[in-house]
C-alpha positions in Angstrom: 97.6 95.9 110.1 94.3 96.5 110.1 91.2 98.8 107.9 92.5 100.8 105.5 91.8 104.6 107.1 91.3 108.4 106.2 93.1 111.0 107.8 89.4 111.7 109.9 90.2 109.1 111.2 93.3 110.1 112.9 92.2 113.6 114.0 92.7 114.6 117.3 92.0 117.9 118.7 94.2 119.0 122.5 93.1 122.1 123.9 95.7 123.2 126.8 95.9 126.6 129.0 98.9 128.4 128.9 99.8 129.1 132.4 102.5 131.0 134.2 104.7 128.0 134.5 104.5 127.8 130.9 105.9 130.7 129.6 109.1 132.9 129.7 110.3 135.9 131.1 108.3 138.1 128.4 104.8 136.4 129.6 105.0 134.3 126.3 104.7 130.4 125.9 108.1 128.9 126.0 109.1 126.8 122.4 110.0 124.0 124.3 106.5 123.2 125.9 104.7 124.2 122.8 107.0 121.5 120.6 106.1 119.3 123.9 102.6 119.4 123.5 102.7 119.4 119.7 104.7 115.9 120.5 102.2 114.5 122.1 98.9 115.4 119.9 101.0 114.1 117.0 101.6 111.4 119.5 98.1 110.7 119.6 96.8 110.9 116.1 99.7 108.3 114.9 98.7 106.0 117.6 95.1 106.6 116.4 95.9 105.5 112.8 98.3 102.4 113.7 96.4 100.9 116.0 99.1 100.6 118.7 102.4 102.3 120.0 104.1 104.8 118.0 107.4 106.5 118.8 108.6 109.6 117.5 111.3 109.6 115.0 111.6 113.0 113.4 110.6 116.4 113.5 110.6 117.7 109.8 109.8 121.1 110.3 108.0 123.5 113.2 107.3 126.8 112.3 106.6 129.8 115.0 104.6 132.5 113.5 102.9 133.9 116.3 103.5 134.8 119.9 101.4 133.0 122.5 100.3 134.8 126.0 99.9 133.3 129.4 96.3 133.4 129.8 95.8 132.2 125.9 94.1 129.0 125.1 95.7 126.7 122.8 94.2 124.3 120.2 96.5 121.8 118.4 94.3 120.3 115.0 96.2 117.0 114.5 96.0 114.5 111.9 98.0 111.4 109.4 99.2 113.1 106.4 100.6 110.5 104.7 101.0 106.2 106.0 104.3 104.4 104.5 105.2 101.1 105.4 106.1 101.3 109.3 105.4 104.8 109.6 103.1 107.5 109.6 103.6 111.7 109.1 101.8 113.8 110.9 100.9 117.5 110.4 99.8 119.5 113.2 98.4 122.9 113.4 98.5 125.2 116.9 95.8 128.0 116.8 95.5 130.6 119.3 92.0 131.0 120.6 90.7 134.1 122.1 87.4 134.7 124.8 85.1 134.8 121.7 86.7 131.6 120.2 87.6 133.2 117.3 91.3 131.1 116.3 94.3 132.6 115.0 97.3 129.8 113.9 100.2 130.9 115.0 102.2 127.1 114.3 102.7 124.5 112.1 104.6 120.9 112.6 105.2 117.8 110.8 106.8 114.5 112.7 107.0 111.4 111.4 106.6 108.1 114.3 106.9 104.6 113.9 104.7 101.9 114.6 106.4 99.5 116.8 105.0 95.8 117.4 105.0 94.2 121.2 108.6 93.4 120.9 109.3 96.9 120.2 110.2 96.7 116.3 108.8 98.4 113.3 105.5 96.8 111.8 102.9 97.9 109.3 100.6 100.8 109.3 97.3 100.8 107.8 97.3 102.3 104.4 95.3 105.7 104.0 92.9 106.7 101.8 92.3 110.1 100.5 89.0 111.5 100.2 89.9 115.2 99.7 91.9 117.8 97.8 93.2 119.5 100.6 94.2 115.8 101.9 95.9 115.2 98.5 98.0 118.1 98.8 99.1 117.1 102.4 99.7 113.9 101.4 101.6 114.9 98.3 103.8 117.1 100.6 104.4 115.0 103.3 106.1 112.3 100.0 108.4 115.3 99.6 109.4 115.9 102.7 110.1 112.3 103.2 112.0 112.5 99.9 114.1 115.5 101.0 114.8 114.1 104.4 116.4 110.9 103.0 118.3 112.7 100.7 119.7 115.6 103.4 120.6 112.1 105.3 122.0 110.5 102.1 124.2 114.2 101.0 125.4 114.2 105.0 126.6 110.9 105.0 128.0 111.2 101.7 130.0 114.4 103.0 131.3 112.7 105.7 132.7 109.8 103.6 134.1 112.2 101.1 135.3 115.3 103.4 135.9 113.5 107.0 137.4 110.0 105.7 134.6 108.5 108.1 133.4 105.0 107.0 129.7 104.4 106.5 127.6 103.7 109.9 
């Protein structure tokens, strides 16, 4: 499993371009390759903290606040908000940087991945170890999120016993 590690330890920073083949009619940066790239910093920053391969397995929430341009430059701030047993959350903020580098965010994400072992099953994370209060209160709200997400799943299923007459799966 590994040192026990602080969400510095998991930061990564991705700086892309947003080019003409990246946006839509409007000249603005399509969702799709904004969520892709948010994918992969996350990606990154879980693999950072595990140690080894980690596979998406949710997207808890993405928020567009912003437009972005073609021509803008585009900084995703990535990072583990919170290590469970097999898995990791992470948050990730987009920021819109202009010529003078001043940055404006304009999205935030949370995923959650899995650590998966080298026959491709769940294994351990390394625990994480907070050091801040601003990490607290991530980590605090990425144990709610977690907590709402198994219960939507929980209140789904229990719907579709109840209302459908479908068997558990």
């Amino acid at each position: 499993m590994g040192a026990i590690k602080t969400p510095k330890n998991s930061e990564i920073v991705m700086t892309e371009l947003v080019l003409p083949n990246d946006t839509n009619m409007l000249g603005n940066l399509l969702g799709g390759r904004l969520m892709h790239w948010i994918d992969i910093a996350a990606a990154l920053a879980a693999m950072k903290h595990a140690g080894r391969t980690c596979v998406t397995a949710s997207v808890d929430e993405i928020n567009f606040d912003a437009p972005i341009r073609l021509g803008d430059v585009v900084k995703l701030y990535a990072s583990v908000n919170r290590a469970f047993r097999t898995s990791v959350e992470v948050g990730v903020k987009t920021v819109r940087m202009n010529v003078e580098g001043e940055e404006f965010p304009v999205n935030k994400a949370y995923l959650t991945f899995v650590a998966l072992d080298a026959e491709r099953k769940p294994c351990p994370v390394p625990a994480l170890v907070i050091e801040t209060e601003e990490e607290q209160r991530r980590f605090d709200e990425a144990g709610l999120r977690r907590e709402l997400r198994l219960r939507h799943r929980q209140q789904i299923q229990q719907y579709r016993e109840e209302r459908l007459g479908e068997g558990k799966k």
